[in-house]
N, C-alpha and C positions, 0 to 999 in steps of 0.2 A: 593516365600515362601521358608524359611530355614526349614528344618526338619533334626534334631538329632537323634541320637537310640543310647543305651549305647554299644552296639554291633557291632566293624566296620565287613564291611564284607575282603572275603580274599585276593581279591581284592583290597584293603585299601582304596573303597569310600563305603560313607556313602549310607543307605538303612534301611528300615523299613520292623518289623520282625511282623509277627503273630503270637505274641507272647503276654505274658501278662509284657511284658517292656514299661514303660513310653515312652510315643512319646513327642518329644518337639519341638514344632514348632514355629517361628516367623510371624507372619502374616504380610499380604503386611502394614495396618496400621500402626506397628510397635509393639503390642501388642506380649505380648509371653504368649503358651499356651501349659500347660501339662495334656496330659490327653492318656488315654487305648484307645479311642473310633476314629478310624479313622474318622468315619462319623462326628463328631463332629467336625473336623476338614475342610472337605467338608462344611460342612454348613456355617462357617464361613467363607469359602475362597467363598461361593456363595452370603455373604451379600453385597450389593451396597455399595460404601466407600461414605461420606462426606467431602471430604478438605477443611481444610480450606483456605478460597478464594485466599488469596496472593499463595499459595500452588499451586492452580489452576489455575491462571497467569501463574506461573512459567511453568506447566508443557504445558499451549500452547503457550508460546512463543522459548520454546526450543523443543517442540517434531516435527517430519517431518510427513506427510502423504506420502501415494504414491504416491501422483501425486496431481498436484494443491496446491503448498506449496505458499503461500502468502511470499512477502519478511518482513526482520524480522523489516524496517520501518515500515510498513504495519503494521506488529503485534502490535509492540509499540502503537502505534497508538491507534489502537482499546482496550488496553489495558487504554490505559490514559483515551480515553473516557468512558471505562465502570466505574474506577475510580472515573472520575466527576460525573455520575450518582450517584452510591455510597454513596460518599461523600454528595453529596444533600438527599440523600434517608435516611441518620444519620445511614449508615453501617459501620463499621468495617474492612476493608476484611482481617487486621491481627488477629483480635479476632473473626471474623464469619466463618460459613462454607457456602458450597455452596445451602443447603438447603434455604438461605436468599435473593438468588436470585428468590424464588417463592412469598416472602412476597409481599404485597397492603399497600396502602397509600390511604387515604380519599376513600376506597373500590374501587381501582381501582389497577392493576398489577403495580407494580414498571414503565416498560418500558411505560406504559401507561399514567401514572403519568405524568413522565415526559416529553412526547410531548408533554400534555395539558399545561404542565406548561415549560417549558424553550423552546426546540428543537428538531426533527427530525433528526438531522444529527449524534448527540450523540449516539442515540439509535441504527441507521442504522451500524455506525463503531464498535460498542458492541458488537453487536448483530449477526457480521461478525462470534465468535467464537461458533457459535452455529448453524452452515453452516451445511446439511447434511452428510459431510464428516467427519469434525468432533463431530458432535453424533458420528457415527461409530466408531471414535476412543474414544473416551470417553468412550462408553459400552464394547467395546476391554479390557479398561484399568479395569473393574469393575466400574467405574465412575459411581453414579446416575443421570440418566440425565431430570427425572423426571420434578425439578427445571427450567428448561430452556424451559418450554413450552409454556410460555404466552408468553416470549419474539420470542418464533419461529413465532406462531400464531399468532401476532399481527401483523394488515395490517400496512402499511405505504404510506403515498403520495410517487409519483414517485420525481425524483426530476426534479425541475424546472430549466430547461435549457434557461439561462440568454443570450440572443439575444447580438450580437457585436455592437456597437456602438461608430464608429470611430469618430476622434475628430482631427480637421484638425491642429486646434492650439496644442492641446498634441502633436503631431505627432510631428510638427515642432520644437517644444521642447527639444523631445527626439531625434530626428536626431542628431540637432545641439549639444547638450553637450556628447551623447554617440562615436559620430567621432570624438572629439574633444580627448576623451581617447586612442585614439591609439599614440598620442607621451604622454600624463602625466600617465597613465595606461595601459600598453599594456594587459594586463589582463584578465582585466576589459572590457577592449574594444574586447577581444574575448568572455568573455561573453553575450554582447551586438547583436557579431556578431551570434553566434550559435543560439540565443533566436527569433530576430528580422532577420536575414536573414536567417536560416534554419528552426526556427519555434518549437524549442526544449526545452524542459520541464528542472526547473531545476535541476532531477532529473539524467537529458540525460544527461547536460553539464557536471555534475560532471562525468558521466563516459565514454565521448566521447574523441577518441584517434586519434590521426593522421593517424593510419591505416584504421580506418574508412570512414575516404573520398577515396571513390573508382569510379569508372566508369562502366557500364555498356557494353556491346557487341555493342550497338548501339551509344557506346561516351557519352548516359547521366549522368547527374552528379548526384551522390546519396549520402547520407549519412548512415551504417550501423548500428541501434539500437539495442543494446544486451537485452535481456531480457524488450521488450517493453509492456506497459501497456494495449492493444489490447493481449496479450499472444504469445505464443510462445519464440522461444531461440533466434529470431532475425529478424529484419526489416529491410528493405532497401527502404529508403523516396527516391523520388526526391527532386533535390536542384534548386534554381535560380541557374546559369552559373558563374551569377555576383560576388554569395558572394561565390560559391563552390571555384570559382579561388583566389579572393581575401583573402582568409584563408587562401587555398594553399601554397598563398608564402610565411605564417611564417611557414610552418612547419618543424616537426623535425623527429627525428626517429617515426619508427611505432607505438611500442608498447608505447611511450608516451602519456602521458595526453595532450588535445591538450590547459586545463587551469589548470595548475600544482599548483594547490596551495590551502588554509586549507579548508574546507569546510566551514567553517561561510564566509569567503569571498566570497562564489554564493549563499549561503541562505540568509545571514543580511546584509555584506557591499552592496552588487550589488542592493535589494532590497529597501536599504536604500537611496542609489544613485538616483533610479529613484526616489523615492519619495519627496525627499530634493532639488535636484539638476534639476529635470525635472517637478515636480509639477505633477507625476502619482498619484490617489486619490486610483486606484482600492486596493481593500485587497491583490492580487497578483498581485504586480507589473511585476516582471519576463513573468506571463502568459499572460500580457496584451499586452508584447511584441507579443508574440507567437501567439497569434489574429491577430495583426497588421499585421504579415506575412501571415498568414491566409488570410487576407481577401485583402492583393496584389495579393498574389499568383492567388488568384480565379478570380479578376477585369482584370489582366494583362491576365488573357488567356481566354476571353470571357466569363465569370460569369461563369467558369466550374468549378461545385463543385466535379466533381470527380476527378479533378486535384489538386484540396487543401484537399483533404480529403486523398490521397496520399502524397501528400506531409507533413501532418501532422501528417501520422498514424493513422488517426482517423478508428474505429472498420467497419461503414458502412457511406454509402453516407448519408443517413439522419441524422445521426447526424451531419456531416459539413451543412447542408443545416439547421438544427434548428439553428443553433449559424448563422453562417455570408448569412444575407438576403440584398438585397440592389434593388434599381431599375435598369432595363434592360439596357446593353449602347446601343442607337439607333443611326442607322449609318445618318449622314444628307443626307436631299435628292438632295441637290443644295450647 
């Protein structure tokens, strides 16, 4: 808040006098307001603000918390989908305020609305900016957060963890045309190799560097994750031997990208590759590499899932063990 007084002090900053001189203040909303009555002023700096909605995008995709700051993919993201809700809901969020995120549709809460009618997952990534942490910051800001209570309060299904399901002809598929890229795309064919032999997200490829492949005190072969989706500032996966060495020998300097090149090429060409070129169906083709490695990793070293669950980063053992199930290998007796 700006506050004025017709009287500088001697010090030459501004300050407010008890006195009977106009106080002129600007309020966080932007409103300006002259008036004798301090308390008056108080009061207005006490009322809850309303932004409107695009306003309140802006201010959580750019503001940080202390700690547990979401990357700002991440944000986008949850920003788009609350958007699409929105837009289905016939809001505005450049002509609405945030009071419109409390409105009902056929007498049911907006977020509610919409999982009977479209989808869950919409609601769950929206629904992200209304995380206890930031309420806190939102009532810090004067934000009313009143609005955002049916979407806190409302239950959701967990979500349903899609079982792996290897496909021996796929496989052979993608073997064959992604090796075939190391002399027509060398690239490409390290993206191939990071996804499918180290088992990495394409989130990780874009930002995996040749100083990353390191070693351990006991000789094993790791790869270093910055900022992995389990949390923390960094992860260190084991690697097959096979592909840690065979990347090795293209490498270059440290601090290099180990796949130097634009991002649409790991997000749409590479994706677009397996799909055209290898006949992958899945919605992420990329991730379905990163299963496949998954679910070698764990077969090649006696169905240990806490060896693919490591090697994958995955947060706990059970979740490798919801995703890649298979039957026992039983050793012959004769």
């Amino acid at each position: 808040m700006k506050i004025l007084t017709q009287h500088p002090s001697t010090d030459n900053k501004l300050r407010m006098h008890m006195n009977d001189s106009p106080i002129h203040a600007v309020l966080p909303n932007g409103d300006k307001l002259i008036t004798r009555e301090f308390k008056l002023i108080s009061e207005e700096l006490s009322k809850p603000l309303w932004p409107i909605i695009n306003d309140f995008f802006w201010t959580y995709e750019t503001s940080l918390l202390s700690s547990g700051n979401a990357k700002d993919d991440t944000k986008r993201k949850n920003v788009v989908a609350m958007r699409r809700i929105l837009a289905r809901a016939g809001i505005d969020p450049g002509a609405c305020d945030i009071r419109h995120f409390a409105g009902s549709i056929s007498n049911r809460c907006i977020a509610e609305w919409y999982v009977t009618n479209f989808n869950t997952n919409d609601v769950r990534l929206a629904r992200s900016m209304f995380s206890k942490r930031w309420i806190m910051f939102y009532k810090s800001q004067n934000i009313d957060t009143r609005p955002f209570a049916n979407w806190v309060a409302l239950p959701l299904s967990g979500i349903q963890v899609q079982k792996f399901d290897p496909n021996r002809e796929e496989l052979d598929r993608i073997v064959e045309k992604c090796e075939a890229l190391i002399v027509d795309d060398p690239m490409m064919w390290r993206m191939y190799a990071l996804a499918y032999g180290f088992g990495l997200r394409s989130s990780e490829i874009k930002r995996a560097r040749w100083g990353d492949l390191i070693e351990d005190f006991d000789g094993n072969k790791l790869i270093r994750i910055h900022s992995p989706k389990s949390g923390g500032k960094w992860q260190d996966r084991p690697v097959d031997p096979a592909w840690w060495n065979k990347l090795s020998s293209y490498s270059a300097h440290d601090g290099e990208l180990i796949v130097p090149v634009q991002e649409d090429r790991i997000t749409r060409e590479f994706p677009q590759f397996l799909r055209e070129a290898c006949g992958v169906v899945d919605l992420r083709p990329v991730h379905r590499l990163r299963k496949y490695c998954g679910h070698r990793v764990m077969r090649s070293n006696g169905n240990n899932a806490f060896v693919a669950s490591r090697a994958l980063g995955h947060s706990s053992v059970e979740m490798t063990q919801r995703v890649y199930v298979g039957n026992p290998q039983i050793a012959p007796t004769f």
